[in-house]
C-alpha positions in Angstrom: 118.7 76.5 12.7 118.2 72.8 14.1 117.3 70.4 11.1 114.5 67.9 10.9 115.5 66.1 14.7 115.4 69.6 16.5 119.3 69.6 16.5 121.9 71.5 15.1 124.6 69.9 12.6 128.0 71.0 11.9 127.5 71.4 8.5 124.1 73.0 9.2 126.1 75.9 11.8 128.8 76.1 8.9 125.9 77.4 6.0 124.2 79.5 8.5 127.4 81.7 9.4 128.1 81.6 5.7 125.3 83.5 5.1 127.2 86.3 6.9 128.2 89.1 4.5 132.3 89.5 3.8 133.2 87.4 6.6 130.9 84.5 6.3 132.8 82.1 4.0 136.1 82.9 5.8 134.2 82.5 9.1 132.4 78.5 8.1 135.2 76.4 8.3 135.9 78.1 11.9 132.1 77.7 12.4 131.8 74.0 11.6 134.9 72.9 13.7 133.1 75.6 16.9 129.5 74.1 16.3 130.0 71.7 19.1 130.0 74.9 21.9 127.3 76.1 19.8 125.1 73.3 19.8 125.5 72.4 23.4 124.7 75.9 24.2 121.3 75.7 22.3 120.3 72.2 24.5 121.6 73.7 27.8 117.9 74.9 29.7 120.8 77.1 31.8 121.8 79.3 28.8 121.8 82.6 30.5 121.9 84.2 26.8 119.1 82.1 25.9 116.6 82.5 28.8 116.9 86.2 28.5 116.0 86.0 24.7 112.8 83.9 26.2 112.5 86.4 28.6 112.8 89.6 26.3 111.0 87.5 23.7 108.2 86.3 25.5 108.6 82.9 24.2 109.2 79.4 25.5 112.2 77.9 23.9 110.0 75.8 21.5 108.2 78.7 20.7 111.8 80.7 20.4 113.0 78.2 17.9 110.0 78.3 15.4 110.1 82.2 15.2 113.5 82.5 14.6 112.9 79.5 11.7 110.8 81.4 9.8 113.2 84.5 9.8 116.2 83.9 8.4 117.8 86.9 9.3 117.7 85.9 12.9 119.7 83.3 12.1 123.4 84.9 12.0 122.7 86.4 15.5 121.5 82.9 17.1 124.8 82.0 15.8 126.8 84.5 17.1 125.0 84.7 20.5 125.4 81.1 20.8 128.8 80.8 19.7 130.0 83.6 22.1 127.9 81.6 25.0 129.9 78.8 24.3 133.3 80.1 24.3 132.8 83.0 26.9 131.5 82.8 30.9 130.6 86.3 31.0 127.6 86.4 32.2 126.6 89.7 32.2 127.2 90.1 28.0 125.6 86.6 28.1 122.3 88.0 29.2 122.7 91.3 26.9 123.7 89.7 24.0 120.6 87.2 25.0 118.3 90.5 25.9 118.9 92.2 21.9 118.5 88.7 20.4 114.9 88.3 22.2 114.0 92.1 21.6 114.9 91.3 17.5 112.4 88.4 18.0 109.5 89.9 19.3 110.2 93.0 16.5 111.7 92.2 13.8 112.1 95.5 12.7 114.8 95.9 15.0 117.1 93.0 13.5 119.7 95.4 11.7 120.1 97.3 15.3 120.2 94.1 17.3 122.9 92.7 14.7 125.2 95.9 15.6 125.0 96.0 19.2 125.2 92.4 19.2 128.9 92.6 17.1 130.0 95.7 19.3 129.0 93.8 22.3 130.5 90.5 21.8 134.4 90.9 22.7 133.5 93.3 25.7 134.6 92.9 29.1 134.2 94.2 32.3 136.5 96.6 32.2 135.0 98.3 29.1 131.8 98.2 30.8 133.4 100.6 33.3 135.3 102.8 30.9 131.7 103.0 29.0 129.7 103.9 32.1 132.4 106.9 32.8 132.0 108.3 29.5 128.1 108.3 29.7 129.1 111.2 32.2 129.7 114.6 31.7 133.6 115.2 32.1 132.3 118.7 33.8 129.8 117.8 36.3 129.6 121.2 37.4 128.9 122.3 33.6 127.6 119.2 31.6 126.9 121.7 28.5 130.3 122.3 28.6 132.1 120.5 25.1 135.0 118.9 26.4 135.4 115.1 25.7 137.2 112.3 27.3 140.7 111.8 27.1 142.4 108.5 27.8 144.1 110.6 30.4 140.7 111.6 32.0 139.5 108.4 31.7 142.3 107.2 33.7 141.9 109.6 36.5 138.5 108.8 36.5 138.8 105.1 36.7 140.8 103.1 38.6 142.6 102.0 35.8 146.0 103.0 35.1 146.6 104.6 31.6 147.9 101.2 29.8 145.1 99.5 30.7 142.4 102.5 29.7 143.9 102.8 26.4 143.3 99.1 25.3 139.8 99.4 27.0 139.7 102.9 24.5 140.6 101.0 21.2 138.1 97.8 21.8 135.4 100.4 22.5 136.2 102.6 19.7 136.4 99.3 17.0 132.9 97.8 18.6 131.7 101.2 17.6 130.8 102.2 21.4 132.4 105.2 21.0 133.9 107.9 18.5 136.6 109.5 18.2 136.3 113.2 18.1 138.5 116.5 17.4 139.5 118.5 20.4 141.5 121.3 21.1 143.4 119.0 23.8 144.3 116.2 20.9 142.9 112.8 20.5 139.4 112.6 22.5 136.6 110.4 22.6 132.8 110.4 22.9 130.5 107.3 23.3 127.9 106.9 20.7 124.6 106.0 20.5 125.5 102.4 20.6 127.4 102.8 23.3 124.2 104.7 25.0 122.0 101.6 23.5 124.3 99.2 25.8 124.1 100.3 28.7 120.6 100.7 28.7 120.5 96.6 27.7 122.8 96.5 30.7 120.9 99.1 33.2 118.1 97.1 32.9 119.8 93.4 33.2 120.5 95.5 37.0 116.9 96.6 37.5 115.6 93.0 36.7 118.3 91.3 39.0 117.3 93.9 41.8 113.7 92.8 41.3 114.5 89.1 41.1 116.3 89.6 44.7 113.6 91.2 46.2 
């Protein structure tokens, strides 16, 4: 986290994402050349990520910074949240990926669920969003019992997508582990999963609180 002065170092960023199992000592030398984004994201009061970790949290960003000092497995998600909110101006995975980081704060019992929604969440785009909001759906309206899953095909009728374009929104989703991949009498099909179910609901209510704020 910061050192001594409140701020973050390169070589400071570069340990911290070390600490990341497998990928971490691949990932440090990246992370120490990308610490510039991540510490101009910490100082910037605008951080969307950031004020909805306060808000989620509870916490003023002082207040923010101690807590997630004295857990050091908060640490690997500051650094992913804020390296994403440097390099990314999505601002709608801003705010989630903010939202899980605050929630893992306040309880840190949920740290090992906010770590996996935030590394399925991180490379999404809007696009996925979509495709993931269809397959929260039955396929049958009329007979939601029945087990039929998506195909990319379906998915495509669905959307307004054409099939190229649902496939590769289909692989991301399936490697963030948003959905599965399931057998089917109709061939390759796909389900979304209980992360996937977890997201939206981080997203759903990023809606309700903007419809509040509007009000």
């Amino acid at each position: 986290m910061p050192d001594a002065s409140g701020e973050f170092n390169d070589e400071l960023v570069a340990a911290f994402v070390g600490q990341i199992p497998l990928v971490g000592n691949a990932l440090s030398v990246f992370a120490k050349r990308g610490s510039k984004e991540i510490r101009q994201e910490w100082a910037r009061n605008s951080s969307k990520a950031l004020r909805a970790a306060e808000r989620m949290s509870g916490l003023s960003r002082e207040d923010l910074t101690d807590r997630i000092c004295e857990n050091p497995r908060l640490i690997p998600l500051v650094v992913r949240v804020l390296y994403t909110a440097g390099m990314t101006g999505q601002d709608t995975i801003l705010r989630a990926l903010g939202t899980a980081l605050g929630d893992a704060v306040r309880d840190p019992e949920k740290v090992d669920e906010a770590e996996l929604l935030l590394i399925g969440m991180t490379n999404l785009r809007r696009h996925h969003i979509v495709i993931l909001e269809i397959m929260a759906k039955p396929p049958h309206p009329t007979n939601p019992n029945k087990s039929t899953y998506w195909t990319p095909e379906s998915l495509a009728n669905e959307s307004t997508y054409d099939l190229y374009l649902v496939n590769i929104c289909v692989a991301g989703l399936a490697q963030s582990g948003m959905i599965i991949q399931v057998g089917d009498a109709y061939g390759v099909c796909y389900n979304i999963s209980d992360l996937g179910r977890t997201a939206l609901e981080v997203l759903d209510g990023l809606d309700e609180e903007s419809c509040s704020n509007s009000r």
